[in-house]
N, C-alpha and C positions, 0 to 999 in steps of 0.2 A: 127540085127539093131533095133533099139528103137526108133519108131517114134513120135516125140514128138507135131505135129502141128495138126492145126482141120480143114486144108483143101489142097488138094495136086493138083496137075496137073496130067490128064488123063493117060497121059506117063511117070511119076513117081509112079503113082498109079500099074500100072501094072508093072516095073519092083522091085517094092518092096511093092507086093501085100501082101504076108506072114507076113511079119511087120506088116502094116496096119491092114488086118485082125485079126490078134494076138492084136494089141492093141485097135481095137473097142470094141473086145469082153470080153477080161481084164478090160479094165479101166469102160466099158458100157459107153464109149463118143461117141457120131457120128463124122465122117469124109464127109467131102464135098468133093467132086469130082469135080473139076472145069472144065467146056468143053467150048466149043466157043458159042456164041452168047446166050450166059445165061440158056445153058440149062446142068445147075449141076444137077450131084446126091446126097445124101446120104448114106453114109452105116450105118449100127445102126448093134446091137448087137440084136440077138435072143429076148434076155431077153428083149428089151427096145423094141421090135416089138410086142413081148404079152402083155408085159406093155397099150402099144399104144389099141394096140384091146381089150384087160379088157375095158380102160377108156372108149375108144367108146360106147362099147357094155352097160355099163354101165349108160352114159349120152344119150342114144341114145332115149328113151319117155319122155315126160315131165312126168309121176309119176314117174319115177326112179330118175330124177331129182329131183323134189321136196320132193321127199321122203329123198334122202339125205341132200338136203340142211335144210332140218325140223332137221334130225339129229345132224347135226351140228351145227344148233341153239340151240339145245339141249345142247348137248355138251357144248356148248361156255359159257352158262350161268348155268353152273355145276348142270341142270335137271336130268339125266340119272342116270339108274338104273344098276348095276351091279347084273346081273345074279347069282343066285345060281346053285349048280349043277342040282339039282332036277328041278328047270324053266327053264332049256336050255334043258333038257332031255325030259318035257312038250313040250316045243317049238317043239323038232324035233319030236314027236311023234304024235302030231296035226295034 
């Protein structure tokens, strides 16, 4: 069965758990899980769960923050410097 919606009923979720599963983890779309009195779940895919915890971990100090946000102002205004082999090999050996 090929589930085609982005949100099911508790008791539909569980008799065509297989589906569901199979296609959060194929397609990497989340499914809602609808329950009573507003207390849905999520399912997401492995992949979109590390995803999630990179970003975090990533935006998670304001200098990682702004370090990035610096980069991509960089970036935007076509500053950057594209690495040779030899300065990326300095870099890591630093």
């Amino acid at each position: 069965m090929k589930a085609s919606v982005s949100a099911t009923s508790v008791s539909d979720f569980r008799k065509n758990f297989k589906a569901y599963a199979d296609d959060v983890s194929d397609l990497n779309e989340p499914l809602i899980i609808t329950r009573p009195k507003q207390k849905n779940v999520i399912l997401i895919s492995e992949q979109e769960y590390n995803s999630l915890r990179e970003t975090n971990y990533l935006l998670a100090t304001t200098a990682n923050r702004k370090a990035l946000q610096d980069s991509l102002t960089q970036l935007n205004r076509a500053e950057g410097h594209t690495l040779t082999p030899k300065e990326w090999e300095k870099l890591q050996n630093d």
